[in-house]
C-alpha positions in Angstrom: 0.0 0.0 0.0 2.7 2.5 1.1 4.8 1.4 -2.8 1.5 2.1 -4.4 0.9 5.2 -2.4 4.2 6.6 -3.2 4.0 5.9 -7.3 0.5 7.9 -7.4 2.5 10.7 -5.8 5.1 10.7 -8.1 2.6 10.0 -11.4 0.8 13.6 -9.6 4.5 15.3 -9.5 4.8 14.3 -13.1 1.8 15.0 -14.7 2.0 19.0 -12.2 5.4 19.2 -13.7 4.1 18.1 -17.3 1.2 21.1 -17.1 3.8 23.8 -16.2 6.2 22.6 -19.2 3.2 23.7 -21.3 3.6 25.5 -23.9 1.6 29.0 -24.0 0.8 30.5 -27.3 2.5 34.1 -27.7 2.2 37.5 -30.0 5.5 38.4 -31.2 6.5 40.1 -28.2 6.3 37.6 -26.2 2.8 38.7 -24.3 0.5 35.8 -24.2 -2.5 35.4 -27.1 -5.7 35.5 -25.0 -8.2 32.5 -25.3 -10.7 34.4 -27.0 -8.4 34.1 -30.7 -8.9 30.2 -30.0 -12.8 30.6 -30.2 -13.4 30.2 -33.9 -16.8 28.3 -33.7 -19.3 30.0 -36.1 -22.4 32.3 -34.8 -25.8 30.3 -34.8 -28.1 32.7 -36.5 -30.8 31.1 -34.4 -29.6 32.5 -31.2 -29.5 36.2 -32.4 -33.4 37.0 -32.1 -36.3 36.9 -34.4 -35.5 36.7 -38.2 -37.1 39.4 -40.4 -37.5 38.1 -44.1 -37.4 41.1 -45.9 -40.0 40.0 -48.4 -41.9 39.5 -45.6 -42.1 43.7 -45.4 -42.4 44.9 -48.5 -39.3 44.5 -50.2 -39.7 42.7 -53.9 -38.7 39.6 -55.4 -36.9 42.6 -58.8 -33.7 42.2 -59.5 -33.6 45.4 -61.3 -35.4 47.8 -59.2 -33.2 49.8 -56.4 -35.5 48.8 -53.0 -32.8 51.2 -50.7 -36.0 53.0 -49.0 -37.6 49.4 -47.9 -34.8 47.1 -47.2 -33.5 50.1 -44.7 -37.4 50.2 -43.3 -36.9 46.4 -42.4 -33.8 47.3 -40.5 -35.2 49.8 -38.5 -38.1 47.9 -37.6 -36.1 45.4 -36.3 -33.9 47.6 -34.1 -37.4 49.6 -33.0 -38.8 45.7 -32.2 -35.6 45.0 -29.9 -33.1 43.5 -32.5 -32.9 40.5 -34.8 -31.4 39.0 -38.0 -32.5 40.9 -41.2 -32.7 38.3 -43.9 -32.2 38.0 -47.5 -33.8 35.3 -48.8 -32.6 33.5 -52.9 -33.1 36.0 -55.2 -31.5 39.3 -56.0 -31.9 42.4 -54.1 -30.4 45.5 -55.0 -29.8 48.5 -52.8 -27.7 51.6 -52.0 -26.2 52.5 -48.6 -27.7 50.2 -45.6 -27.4 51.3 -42.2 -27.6 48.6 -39.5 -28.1 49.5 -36.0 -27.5 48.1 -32.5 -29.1 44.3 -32.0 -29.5 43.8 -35.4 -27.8 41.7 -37.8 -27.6 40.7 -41.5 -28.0 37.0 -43.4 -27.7 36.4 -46.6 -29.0 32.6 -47.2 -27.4 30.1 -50.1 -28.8 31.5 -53.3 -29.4 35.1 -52.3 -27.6 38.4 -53.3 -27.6 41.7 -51.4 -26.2 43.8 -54.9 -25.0 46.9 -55.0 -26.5 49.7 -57.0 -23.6 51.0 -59.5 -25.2 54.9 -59.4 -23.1 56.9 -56.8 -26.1 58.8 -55.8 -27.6 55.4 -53.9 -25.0 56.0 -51.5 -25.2 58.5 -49.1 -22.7 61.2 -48.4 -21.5 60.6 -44.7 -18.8 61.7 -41.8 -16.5 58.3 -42.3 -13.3 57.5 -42.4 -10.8 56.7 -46.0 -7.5 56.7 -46.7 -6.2 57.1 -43.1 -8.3 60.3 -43.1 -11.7 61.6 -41.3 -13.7 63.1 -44.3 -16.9 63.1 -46.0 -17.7 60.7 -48.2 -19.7 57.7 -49.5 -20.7 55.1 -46.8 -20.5 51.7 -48.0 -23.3 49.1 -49.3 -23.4 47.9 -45.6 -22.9 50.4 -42.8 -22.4 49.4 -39.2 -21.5 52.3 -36.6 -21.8 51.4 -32.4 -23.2 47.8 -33.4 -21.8 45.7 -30.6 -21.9 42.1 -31.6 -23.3 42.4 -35.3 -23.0 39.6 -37.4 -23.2 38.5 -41.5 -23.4 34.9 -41.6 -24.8 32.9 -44.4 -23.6 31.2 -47.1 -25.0 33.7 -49.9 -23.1 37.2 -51.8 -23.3 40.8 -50.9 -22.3 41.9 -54.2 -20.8 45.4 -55.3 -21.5 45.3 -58.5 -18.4 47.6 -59.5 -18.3 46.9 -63.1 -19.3 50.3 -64.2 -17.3 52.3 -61.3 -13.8 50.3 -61.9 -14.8 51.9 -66.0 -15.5 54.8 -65.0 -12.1 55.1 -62.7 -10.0 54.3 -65.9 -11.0 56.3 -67.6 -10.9 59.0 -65.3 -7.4 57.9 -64.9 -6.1 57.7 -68.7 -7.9 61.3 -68.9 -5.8 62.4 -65.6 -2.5 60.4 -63.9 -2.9 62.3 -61.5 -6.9 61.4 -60.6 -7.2 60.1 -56.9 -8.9 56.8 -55.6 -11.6 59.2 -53.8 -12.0 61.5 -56.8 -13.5 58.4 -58.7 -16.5 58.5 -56.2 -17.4 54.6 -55.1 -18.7 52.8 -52.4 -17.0 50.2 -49.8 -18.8 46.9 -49.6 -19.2 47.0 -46.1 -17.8 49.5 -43.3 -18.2 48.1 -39.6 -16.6 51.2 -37.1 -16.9 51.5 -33.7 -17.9 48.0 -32.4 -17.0 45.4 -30.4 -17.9 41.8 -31.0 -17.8 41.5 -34.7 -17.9 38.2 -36.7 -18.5 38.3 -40.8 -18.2 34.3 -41.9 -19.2 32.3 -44.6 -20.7 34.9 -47.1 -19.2 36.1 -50.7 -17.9 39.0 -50.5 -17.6 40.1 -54.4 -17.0 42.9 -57.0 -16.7 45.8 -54.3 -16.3 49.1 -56.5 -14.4 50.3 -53.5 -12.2 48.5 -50.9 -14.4 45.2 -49.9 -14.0 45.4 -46.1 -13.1 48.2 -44.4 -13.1 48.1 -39.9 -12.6 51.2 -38.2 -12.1 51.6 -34.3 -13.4 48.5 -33.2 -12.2 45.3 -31.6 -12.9 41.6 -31.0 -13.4 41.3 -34.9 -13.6 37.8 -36.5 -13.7 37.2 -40.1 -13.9 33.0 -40.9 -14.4 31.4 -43.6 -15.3 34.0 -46.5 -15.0 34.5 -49.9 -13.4 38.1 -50.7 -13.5 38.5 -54.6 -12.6 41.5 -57.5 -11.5 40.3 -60.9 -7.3 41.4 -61.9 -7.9 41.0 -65.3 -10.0 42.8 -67.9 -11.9 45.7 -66.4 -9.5 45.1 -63.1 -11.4 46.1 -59.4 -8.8 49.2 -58.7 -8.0 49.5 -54.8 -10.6 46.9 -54.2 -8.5 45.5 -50.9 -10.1 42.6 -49.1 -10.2 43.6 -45.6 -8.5 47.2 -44.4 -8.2 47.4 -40.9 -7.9 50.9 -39.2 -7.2 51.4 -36.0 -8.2 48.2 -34.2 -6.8 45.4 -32.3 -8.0 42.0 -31.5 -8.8 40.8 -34.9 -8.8 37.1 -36.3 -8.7 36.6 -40.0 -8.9 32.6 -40.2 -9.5 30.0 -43.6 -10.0 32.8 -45.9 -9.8 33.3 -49.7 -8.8 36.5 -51.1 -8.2 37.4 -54.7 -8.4 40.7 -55.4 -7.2 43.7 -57.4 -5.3 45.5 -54.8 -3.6 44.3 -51.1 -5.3 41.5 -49.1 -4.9 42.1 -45.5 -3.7 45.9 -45.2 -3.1 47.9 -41.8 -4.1 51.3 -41.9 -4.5 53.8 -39.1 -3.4 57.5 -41.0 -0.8 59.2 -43.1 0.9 63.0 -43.1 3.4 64.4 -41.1 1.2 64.8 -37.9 -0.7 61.8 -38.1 0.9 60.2 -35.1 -0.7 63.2 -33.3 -4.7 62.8 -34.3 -6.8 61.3 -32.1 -9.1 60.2 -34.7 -5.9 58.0 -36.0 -4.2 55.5 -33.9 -2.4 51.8 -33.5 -3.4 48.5 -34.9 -2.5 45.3 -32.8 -2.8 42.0 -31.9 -3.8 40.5 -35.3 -4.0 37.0 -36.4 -4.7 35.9 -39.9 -4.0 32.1 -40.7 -5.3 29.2 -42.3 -5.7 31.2 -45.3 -5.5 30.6 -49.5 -4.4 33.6 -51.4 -5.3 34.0 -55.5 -3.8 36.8 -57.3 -3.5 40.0 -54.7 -0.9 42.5 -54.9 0.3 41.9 -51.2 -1.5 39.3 -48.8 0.2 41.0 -45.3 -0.1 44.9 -45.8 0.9 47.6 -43.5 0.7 50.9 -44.8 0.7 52.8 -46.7 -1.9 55.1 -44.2 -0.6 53.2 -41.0 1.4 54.7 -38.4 1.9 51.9 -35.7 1.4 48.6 -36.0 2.2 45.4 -33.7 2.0 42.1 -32.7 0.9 41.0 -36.4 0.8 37.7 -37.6 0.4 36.1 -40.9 1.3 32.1 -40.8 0.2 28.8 -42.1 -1.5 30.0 -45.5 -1.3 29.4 -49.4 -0.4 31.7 -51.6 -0.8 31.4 -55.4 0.5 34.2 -57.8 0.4 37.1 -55.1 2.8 40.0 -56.3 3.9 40.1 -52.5 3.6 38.3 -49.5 5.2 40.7 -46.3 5.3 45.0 -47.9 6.4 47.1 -45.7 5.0 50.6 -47.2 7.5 53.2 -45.8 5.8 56.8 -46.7 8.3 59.4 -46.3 5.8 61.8 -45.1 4.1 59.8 -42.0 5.8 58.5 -38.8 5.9 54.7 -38.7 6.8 51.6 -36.6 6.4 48.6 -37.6 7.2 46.3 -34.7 7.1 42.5 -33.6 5.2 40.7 -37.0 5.8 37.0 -37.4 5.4 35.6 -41.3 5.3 31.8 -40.7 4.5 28.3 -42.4 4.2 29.9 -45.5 4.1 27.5 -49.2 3.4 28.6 -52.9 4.6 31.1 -55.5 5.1 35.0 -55.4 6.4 38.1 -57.4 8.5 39.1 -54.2 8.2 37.8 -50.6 9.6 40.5 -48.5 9.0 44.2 -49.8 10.4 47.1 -47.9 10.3 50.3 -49.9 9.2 54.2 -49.8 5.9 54.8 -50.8 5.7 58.0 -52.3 2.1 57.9 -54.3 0.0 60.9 -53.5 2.3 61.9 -50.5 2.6 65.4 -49.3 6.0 65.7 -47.5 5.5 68.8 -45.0 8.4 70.2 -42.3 8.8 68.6 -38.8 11.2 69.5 -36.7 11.2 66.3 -34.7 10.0 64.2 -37.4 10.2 60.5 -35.3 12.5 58.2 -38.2 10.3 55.8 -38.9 11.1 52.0 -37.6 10.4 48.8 -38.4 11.9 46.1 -35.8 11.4 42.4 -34.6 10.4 41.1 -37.6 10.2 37.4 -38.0 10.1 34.8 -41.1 10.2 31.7 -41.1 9.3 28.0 -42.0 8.8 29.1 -45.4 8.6 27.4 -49.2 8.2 29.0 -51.6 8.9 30.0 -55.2 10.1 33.9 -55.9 11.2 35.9 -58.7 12.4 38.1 -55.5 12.4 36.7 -52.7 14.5 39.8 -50.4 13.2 43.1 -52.2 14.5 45.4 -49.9 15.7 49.1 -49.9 17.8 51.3 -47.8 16.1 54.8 -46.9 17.8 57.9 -44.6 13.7 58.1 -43.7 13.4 54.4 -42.6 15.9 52.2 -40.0 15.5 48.3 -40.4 16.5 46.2 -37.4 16.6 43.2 -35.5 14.8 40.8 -38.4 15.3 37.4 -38.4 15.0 34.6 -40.9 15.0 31.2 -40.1 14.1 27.7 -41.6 14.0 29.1 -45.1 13.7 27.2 -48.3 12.8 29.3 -51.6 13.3 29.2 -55.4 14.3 32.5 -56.1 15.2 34.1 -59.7 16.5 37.7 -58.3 19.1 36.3 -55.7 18.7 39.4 -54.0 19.2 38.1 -50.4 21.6 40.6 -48.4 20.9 41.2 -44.6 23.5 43.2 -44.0 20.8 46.0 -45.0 19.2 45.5 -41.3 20.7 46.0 -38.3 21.0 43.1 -36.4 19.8 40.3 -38.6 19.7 36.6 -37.7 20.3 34.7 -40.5 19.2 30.6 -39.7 19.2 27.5 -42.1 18.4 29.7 -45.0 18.6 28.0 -48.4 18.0 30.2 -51.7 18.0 28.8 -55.0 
């Protein structure tokens, strides 16, 4: 009894000294992620309230008629009924600017389609936020401001139906270089800002005449699952980025596809000379994308180039097929940055370039600063990648940028340029890299 007594004690000592050797999962710097990025089960429409069909109240089974006025009235009676899921049933739908409101939510079922209008003047004019700016200007298709906890879920498309807007922006722009993404007046596909809570899964995100996604302020977001779409060849989607995140933290981007016309992921957060002194502009941090497949996108891990602080990002076990770059670095010469503490890791497929670090000088206003902050970007981490690269190491020196403390490790790439020469950052760790 005593021999048994004494192995249980030591089978307890084990398994105490077996729970403390745990591993715990950690951002970049080393802080610990919290449980809730873990949680990825889906929402259950059927626990968000009372479902309001919208051709239930009016709105029309007319695929060509604009219903703005109506499907907005069956929002608003939701809200004024004490929430619930606004749902669009198969069919087509087609609206201007919807504005959702606290306790209510939006589903869009297998075979329906919440479509755009492609006349500007369905979309209101509105305070908002663009470009790392506050400014007036279009709200999006889908327009959630203070919505704590709103949801899309369902399997069907909210569709932008951008054709004529991505025209119309060429030719502005073969008529005028110079002719700005907001002089070309489109809508966002959706704008969420202010809110806590957040979860957009399953839907089809498509043919934004704008950026697709665009999250201001808010926290706690999760997108799972979705379909983010623009077409990159023949009448190309112009700056038609799949989700922009601006100013927020706490964000989970997880088993994703993106192919789009413009960046995938992209940090923003403001741009100028004194944008690090707004209080309308601010950090993003403590974001997780994985588990994600990339088609053609000019850059699947953006930060800039309206971003002034950015950390504890990570990008890690995703595909990526044809992207013109997988980790850029925008550096505008005109805005305070830092960079800090981003992990790339578990990374397979092909690429233009895989790390991009250059100025960014489009539509940049340089203005004097006496104590201009040089901007940083540090503690930047790659590894456990394979991959094929016509450049894999497309990085540039700059007196308005200082690159340090990077490292690369476990690397195995293909890589035409041969470009591959850390001693451009300060203090690189260089670890079973292999570039052929």
């Amino acid at each position: 009894m005593r021999r048994l007594l004494m192995v249980l004690m030591c089978a307890v000592a084990l398994t105490a000294g077996a729970k403390k050797r745990v591993k715990v999962a950690v951002f970049p710097d080393g802080t610990p992620i919290p449980e809730w990025f873990s949680k990825t089960s889906k929402v259950d429409v059927d626990t968000l309230g009372r479902k309001y069909v919208v051709t239930d109240y009016g709105v029309t089974h007319d695929s060509t008629m604009v219903q703005t006025e109506r499907l907005q009235a069956v929002i608003d009676r939701a809200a004024q009924e004490g929430g619930g899921v606004v749902v669009i049933p198969e069919g087509t739908f087609l609206s201007g600017s919807l504005f959702f409101k606290p306790g209510t939510h939006l589903h869009v079922v297998e075979g329906g389609k919440l479509k755009g209008s492609d006349r500007i003047r369905d979309f209101k004019l509105v305070d908002t936020r663009m470009e790392g700016q506050s400014i007036k200007y279009f709200a999006a298709l889908v327009n959630a401001d203070g919505v704590d906890g709103f949801t899309i879920t369902g399997h069907g498309t909210i569709d932008g139906n951008g054709y004529n807007y991505w025209e119309e922006f060429w030719i502005r722009r073969e008529y005028n270089r110079q002719c700005t993404n907001l002089e070309a007046m489109r809508p966002r596909l959706t704008y969420v800002s202010n809110s806590k809570n957040v979860t957009v899964q399953d839907v089809r995100l498509v043919n934004s005449p704008f950026w697709t996604n665009h999250v201001y302020k808010s926290d706690h977001v999760r997108f799972l699952d979705c379909y983010i779409y623009s077409p990159t060849s023949g009448v190309k989607a112009p700056s038609s980025d799949a989700i922009d995140l601006d100013v927020c933290h706490d964000v989970l981007v997880k088993g994703c596809y993106m192919s789009v016309n413009d960046d995938a992921v992209v940090l923003k957060g403001g741009k100028g000379t004194w944008a690090d002194k707004a209080p309308e502009n601010g950090p993003n941090y403590n974001i997780i994308v994985e588990d994600c497949t990339y088609g053609k996108v000019h850059g699947c891990l953006t930060l800039g180039s309206e971003s002034i602080h950015d950390r504890n990002i990570v990008l890690r076990r995703c595909k990526v097929t044809d992207a013109s770059r997988v980790l850029w670095l925008k550096m505008r010469p005109d805005t305070p940055q830092h960079y800090e503490f981003v992990t790339v890791e578990d990374i397979v497929g092909n690429c233009s370039s895989f790390l991009v670090v250059r100025p960014w000088t489009q539509f940049y206003k340089p203005e004097e600063r006496e104590d201009m902050p040089l901007s940083t970007c540090n503690n930047i981490v790659i590894r456990n990648i394979n991959m094929d690269c016509k450049n894999f190491f497309d990085v540039g020196a700059s007196d308005k940028y200082r690159l340090t403390d990077f490292t690369f490790d476990n690397i195995q790439v293909r890589d035409e340029k041969k470009a591959f020469d850390p001693s451009l950052i300060e203090n690189c760790i260089v670890n079973k890299v292999v570039i052929e």
